[in-house]
C-alpha positions in Angstrom: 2.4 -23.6 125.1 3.2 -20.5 127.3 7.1 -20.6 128.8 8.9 -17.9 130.4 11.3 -15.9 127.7 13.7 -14.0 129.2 12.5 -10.4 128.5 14.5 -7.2 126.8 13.2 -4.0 126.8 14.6 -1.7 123.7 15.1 2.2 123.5 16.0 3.2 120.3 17.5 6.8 119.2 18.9 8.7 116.7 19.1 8.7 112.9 17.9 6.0 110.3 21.4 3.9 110.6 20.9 3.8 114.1 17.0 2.8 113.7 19.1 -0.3 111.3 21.4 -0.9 114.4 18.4 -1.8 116.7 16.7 -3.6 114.1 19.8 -6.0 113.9 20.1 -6.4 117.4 16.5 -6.9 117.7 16.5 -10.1 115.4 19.1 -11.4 117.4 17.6 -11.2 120.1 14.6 -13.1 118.8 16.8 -15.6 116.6 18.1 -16.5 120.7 14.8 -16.6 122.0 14.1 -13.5 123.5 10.7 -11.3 124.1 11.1 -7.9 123.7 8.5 -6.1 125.8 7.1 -2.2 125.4 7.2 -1.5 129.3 10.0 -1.1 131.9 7.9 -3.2 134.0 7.8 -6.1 132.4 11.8 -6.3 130.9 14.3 -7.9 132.7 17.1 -5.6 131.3 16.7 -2.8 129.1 19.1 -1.9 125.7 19.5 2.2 124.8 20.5 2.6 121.5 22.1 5.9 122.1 22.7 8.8 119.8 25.5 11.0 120.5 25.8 12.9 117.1 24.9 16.7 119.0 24.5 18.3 122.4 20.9 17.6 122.2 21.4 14.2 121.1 23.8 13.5 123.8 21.4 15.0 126.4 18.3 13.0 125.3 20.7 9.9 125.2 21.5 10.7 128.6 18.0 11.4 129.8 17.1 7.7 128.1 19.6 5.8 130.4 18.6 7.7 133.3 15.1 7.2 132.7 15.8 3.2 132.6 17.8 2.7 135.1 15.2 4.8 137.3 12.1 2.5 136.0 14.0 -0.7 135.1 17.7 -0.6 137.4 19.1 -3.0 134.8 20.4 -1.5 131.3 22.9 -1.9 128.8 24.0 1.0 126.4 24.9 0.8 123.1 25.4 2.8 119.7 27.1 6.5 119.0 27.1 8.3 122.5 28.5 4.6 123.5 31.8 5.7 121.7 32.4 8.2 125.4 31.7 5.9 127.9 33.4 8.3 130.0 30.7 10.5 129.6 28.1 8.0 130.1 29.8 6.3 133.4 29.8 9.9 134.9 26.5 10.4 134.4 25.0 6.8 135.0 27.6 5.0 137.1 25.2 1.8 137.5 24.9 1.1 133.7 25.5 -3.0 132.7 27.5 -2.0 129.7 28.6 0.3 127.2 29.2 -0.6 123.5 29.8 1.5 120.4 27.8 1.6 117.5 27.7 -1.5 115.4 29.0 -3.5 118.2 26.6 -6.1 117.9 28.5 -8.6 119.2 29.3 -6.8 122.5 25.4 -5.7 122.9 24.6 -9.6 122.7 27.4 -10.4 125.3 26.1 -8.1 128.0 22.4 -9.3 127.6 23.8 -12.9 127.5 25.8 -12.0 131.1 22.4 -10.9 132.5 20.0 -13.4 130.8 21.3 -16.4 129.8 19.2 -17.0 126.5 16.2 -20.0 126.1 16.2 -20.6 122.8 13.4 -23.1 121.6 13.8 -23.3 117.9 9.8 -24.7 117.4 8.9 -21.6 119.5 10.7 -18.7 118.7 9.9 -18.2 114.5 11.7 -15.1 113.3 10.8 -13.7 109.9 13.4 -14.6 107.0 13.7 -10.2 106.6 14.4 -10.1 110.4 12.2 -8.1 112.6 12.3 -4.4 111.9 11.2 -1.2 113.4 9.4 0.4 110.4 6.1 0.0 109.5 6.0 -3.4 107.2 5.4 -1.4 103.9 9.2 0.6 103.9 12.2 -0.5 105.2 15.8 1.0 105.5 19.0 -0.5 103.8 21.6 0.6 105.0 24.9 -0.1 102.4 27.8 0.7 104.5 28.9 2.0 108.0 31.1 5.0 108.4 32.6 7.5 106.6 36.2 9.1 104.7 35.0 12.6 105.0 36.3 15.0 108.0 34.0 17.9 107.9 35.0 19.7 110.5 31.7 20.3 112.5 30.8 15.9 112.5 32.8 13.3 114.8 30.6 10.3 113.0 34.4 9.5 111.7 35.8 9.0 115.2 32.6 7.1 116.3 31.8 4.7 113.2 35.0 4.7 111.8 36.4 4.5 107.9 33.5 3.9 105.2 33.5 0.3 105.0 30.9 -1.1 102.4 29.0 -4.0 102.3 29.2 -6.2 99.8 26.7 -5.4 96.8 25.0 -9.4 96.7 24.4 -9.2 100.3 23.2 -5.5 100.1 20.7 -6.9 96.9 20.3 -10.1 99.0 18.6 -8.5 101.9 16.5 -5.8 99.8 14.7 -9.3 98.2 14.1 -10.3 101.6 12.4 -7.0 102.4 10.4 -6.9 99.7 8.8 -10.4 99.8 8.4 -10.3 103.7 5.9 -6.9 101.9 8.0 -4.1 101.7 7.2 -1.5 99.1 9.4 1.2 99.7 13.1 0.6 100.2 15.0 3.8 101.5 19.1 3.8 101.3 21.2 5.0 103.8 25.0 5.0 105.1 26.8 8.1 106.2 27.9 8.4 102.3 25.6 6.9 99.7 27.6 8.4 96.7 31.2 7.1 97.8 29.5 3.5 98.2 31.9 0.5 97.3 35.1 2.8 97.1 36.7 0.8 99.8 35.8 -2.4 97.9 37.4 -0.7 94.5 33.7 -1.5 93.5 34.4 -5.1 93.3 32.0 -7.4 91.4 29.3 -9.9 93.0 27.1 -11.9 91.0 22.8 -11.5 92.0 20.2 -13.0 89.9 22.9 -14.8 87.7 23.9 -11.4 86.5 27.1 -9.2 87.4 27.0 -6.0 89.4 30.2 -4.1 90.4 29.9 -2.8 94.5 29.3 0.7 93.5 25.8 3.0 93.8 25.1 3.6 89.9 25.2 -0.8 89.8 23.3 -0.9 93.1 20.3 1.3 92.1 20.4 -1.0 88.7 19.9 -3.8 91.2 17.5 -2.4 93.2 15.1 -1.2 90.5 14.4 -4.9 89.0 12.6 -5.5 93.1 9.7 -3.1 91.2 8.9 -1.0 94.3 9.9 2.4 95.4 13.7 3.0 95.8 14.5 5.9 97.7 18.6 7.6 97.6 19.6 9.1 101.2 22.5 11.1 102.1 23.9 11.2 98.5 27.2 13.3 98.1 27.0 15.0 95.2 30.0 13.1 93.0 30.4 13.4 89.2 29.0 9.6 89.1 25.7 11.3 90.5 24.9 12.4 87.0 24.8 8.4 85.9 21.2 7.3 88.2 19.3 10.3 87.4 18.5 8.7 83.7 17.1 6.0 85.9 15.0 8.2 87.8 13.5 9.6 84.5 13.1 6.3 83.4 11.0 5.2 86.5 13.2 3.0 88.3 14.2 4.9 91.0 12.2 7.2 92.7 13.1 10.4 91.1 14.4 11.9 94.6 18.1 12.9 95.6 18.3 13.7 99.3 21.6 15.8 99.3 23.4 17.4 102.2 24.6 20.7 101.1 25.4 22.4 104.4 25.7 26.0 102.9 26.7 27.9 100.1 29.5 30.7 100.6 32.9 29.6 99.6 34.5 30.3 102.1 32.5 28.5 104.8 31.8 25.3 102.8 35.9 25.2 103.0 35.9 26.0 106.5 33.3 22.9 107.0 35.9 21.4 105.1 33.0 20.8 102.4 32.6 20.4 98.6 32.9 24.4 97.7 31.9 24.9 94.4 28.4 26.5 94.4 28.3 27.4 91.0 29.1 23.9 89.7 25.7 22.8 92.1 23.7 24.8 90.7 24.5 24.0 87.0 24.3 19.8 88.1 20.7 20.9 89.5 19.4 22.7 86.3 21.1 19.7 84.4 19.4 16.5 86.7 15.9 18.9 86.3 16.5 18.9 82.9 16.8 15.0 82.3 14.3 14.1 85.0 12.0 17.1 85.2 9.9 14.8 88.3 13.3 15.2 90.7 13.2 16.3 93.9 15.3 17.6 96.0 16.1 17.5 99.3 18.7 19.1 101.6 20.3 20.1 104.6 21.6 23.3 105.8 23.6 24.7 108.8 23.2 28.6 109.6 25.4 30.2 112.2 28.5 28.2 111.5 31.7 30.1 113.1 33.1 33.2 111.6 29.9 33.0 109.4 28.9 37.0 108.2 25.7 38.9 107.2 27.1 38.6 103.5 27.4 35.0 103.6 24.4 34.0 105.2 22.7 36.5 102.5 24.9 34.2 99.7 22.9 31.1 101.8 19.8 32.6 100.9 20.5 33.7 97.4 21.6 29.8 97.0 18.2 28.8 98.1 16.0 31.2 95.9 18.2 30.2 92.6 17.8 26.3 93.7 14.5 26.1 94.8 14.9 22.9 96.4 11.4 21.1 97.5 12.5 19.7 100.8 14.9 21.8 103.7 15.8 20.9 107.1 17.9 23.5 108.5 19.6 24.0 111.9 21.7 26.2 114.3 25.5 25.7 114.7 25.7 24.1 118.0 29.2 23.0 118.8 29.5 19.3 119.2 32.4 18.1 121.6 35.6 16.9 119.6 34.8 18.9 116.4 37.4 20.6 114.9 35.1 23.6 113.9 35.3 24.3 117.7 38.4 26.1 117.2 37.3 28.3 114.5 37.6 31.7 115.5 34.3 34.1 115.6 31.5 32.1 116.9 28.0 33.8 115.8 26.2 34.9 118.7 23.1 32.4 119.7 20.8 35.4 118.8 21.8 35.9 115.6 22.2 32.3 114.8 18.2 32.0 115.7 17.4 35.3 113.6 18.9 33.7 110.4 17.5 30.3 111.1 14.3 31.9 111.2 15.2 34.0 108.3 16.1 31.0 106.3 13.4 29.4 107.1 10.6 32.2 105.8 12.7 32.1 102.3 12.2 28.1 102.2 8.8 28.4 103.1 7.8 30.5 100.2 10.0 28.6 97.9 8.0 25.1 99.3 4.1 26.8 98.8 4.9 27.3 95.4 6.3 24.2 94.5 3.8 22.4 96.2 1.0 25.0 94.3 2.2 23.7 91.3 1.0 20.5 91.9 -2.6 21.2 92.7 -4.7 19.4 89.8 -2.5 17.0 89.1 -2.9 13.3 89.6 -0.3 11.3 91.7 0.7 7.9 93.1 1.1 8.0 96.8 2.0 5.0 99.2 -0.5 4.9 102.2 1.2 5.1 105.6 -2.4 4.8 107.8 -6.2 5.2 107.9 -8.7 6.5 110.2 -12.0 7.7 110.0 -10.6 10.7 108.7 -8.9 9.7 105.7 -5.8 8.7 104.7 -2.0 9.9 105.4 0.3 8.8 102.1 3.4 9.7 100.9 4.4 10.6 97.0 7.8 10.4 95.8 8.5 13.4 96.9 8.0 12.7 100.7 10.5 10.7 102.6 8.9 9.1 105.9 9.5 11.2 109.0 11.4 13.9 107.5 9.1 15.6 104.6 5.2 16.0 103.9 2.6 14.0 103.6 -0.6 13.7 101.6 -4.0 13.8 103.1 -6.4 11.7 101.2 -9.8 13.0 102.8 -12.1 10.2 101.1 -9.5 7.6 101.7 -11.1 5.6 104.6 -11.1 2.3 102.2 -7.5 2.3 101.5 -4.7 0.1 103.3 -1.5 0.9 105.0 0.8 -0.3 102.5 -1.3 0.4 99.1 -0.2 2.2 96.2 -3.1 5.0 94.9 -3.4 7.3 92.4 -5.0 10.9 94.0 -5.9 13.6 92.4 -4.1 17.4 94.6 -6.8 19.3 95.2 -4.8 21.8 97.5 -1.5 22.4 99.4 0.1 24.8 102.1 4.0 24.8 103.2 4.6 21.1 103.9 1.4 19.2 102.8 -0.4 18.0 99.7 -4.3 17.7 100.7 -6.0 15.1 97.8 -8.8 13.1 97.0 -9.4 9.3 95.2 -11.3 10.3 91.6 -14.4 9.5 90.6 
C-alpha cells in the first residue's frame, strides 16, 4: 500500500491566528495528498509561517528561513513578516516564495510549482475538522482576520488588512466540527473579538434551524449549546461587553475575558491611540465581578511606551493594585518598523524601560499569590492537558493554554489528556494551582 507522497515540511510561528493559518494550509495540503514530515531531511520543500508582529518576531522569523534553507535549500515563506518581502529577499535571496498572511491560495501555488500534488482520494483520508496543530482536546476558532483599529505602536492593520468577519453559520459550522472530531475546549480569536460582525452590519445566518445575527453576544449564544468550554480572546472592551457576562454566570461560557488594556494614564492610552477612559474600566470590572463573581481576567500591558513618565508608570501600577486582574503578560516598548509611535517624541531609555517592567511585574506577582491563595480548599473542574508518572498538568477556567497557569494534579496518573476532573487546591504559588483528586 506504500507510494511516494510528495513531502512538506512546516514551520509554524507566531500568535494563535497564525497557529489557525498553518492549520488551514496544512489540511490542504493533505486534502491534495501531501505528507507533512517533522525533519528537514525527509521534506522535499519546507513552508515558514512567519511572524513579523516585533523585532524579535522578525528576527526569529528570519532565523526560521535561514535555518531551512541551510538544512532543507528549498522553502516557501508565508504569513505576517511575508507582508516585507523586501526584507525577507535581503536576507534570504534563495527563498521559493513569499506570501502574506492568509494567502492560502498563493502558499498552495508555490508548493504546487515545486511538487506537483498526487492526490489518491482512497489514500489520503483527512478528518471532516481538518488537521490541526493543537492537542485534539482544544482548538482555536478564529472569527475574522484583521482589524479597524490604528493603535499607533501595531502594523497588524497594514499586514492583515480591514476586519473582515466570517460569516456566523460557517464560524458555528466549524466549532460542531471541532467538537465531534473531540474537542472540549474551543478558544476564540481574531485581532478584535468585541468588534466581530461590524463589517457584516451583524447580518443574520440561520444554524440549527434557529437565527443568529453575525455579532459576538449571538456567537457565544451559539457556541454555548456545543456544551464544552468556550474561551473569549482578545476582547475589546465595548459597551456590548456587558451583554455575555450573564452567560458566563450562567455557565455557558467560560467565565474568562482576556482583555488587552495596554496601560492606564490618560494621556498614553491616547498617545497609543487607545480606549482612555480608566475610570470607566475600572467601574465595568467591579460591575462584570459583580454579576459573575467566577470572572477572570486577563490582560496585557506595555511599560516604557514613548514620552511615558515616572508618574504615569506609577498610575500603571496604581491601575493594577485597584484591578487586581488574575492573569498579566507585560512587555517593553520595543519599536516595531512602520509604527507611528516611532515618531513620538521622548523614548524611555532601555534601562528604565527594564526597571519598570520588572517593577510591574513584582506588583502583579503579589496581586496573582493572593488570588490564587484564595483558592486553596476549594474544589474545581480542570481539563487535563497530559499525564506522566508524576501526575497530571490540567487547566481550570482560569488558565488559557500556553499563556497562564496550570494545575498540578499529583495523584492524577489515571486521568486522560482530554478529561474533565473535579480537584480539590491544596496549594498555590505566583502562576500555579497544585491539587489532588478526593477521596
Amino acid at each position: 500500500m506504500s507510494r511516494q507522497n510528495p513531502k512538506v515540511g512546516f514551520v509554524s510561528l507566531g500568535c494563535p491566528k497564525a497557529l489557525v493559518d498553518s492549520e488551514r494550509i496544512l489540511t490542504q495540503l493533505r486534502v491534495e495528498g501531501y505528507d507533512i514530515v517533522p525533519t528537514y531531511d525527509d521534506a522535499d520543500v519546507v513552508v515558514v509561517n512567519t511572524c513579523g508582529f516585533i523585532d524579535a518576531a522578525v528576527e526569529e522569523s528570519l532565523d526560521a528561513i535561514g535555518e531551512a534553507l541551510a538544512e532543507n535549500g528549498k522553502v516557501i515563506v508565508t504569513g505576517c513578516l511575508g507582508a516585507k518581502a523586501d526584507v525577507i529577499r535581503q536576507a534570504h535571496p534563495d527563498v521559493l516564495s513569499i506570501s502574506g498572511p492568509q494567502d492560502y491560495t498563493s502558499v498552495m501555488n508555490a508548493v504546487h510549482a515545486q511538487l506537483p500534488p498526487k492526490h489518491d482520494p482512497f489514500l489520503d483520508l483527512v478528518p471532516p475538522q481538518g488537521l490541526k496543530l493543537t492537542p485534539k482536546h482544544y482548538a482555536y476558532l478564529k472569527i475574522s482576520e484583521g482589524c479597524n483599529h490604528r493603535c499607533s505602536f501595531c502594523i497588524i492593520p497594514s499586514m492583515r488588512g480591514d476586519l473582515v468577519s466570517r460569516p456566523v453559520d460557517q464560524v458555528l459550522q466549524e466549532a460542531e466540527k471541532l467538537v465531534k472530531g473531540g474537542v472540549r475546549e474551543l478558544l476564540v480569536i481574531s485581532q478584535d473579538t468585541s468588534a466581530y460582525g461590524v463589517d457584516m452590519k451583524y447580518a443574520e445566518r440561520e444554524w440549527r434551524g434557529k437565527s443568529y445575527r453575525t455579532r459576538m453576544t449571538e456567537l457565544c449564544e451559539g457556541l454555548a449549546e456545543l456544551k464544552v468550554w468556550t474561551r473569549l480572546h482578545y476582547v475589546y472592551p465595548y459597551p456590548h461587553v456587558d451583554e455575555v457576562v450573564p452567560l458566563m454566570a450562567e455557565g455557558k461560557l467560560l467565565p474568562y475575558l482576556d482583555i488587552p488594556f495596554q496601560h492606564a494614564s490618560p494621556r498614553i492610552l491616547k498617545l497609543m491611540k487607545r480606549p482612555g477612559a480608566v475610570d470607566k474600566v475600572l467601574a465595568r470590572v467591579k460591575k462584570w465581578r459583580a454579576i459573575c463573581p467566577e470572572l477572570t481576567i486577563r490582560s496585557t500591558f506595555i511599560v516604557g511606551f514613548p514620552g511615558e513618565t515616572e508618574e504615569e508608570f506609577e498610575e500603571l501600577l496604581d491601575f493594577l493594585r485597584e484591578a487586581q486582574l488574575d492573569r498579566v503578560g507585560a512587555f517593553a516598548y520595543s519599536p516595531v518598523e512602520g509604527a507611528k509611535a516611532n515618531d513620538l517624541p521622548d523614548p524611555v531609555p532601555d534601562e528604565i524601560k527594564e526597571e519598570r517592567l520588572e517593577r510591574f511585574m513584582e506588583v502583579q506577582a503579589e496581586i496573582s499569590s493572593v488570588r490564587l491563595g484564595e483558592k486553596i480548599g476549594r474544589r474545581i473542574t480542570v481539563l487535563v492537558d497530559s499525564v506522566d508518572a508524576d501526575g497530571a498538568v490540567a487547566r481550570s477556567a482560569a488558565d488559557a493554554p500556553e499563556i497562564d497557569g496550570v494545575v498540578h494534579v499529583d495523584n492524577g496518573q489515571k486521568l486522560r489528556p482530554g478529561q474533565f476532573a473535579e480537584v480539590e487546591v491544596i496549594n498555590a504559588d505566583q502562576h500555579d494551582l497544585f491539587a489532588r483528586l478526593p477521596g
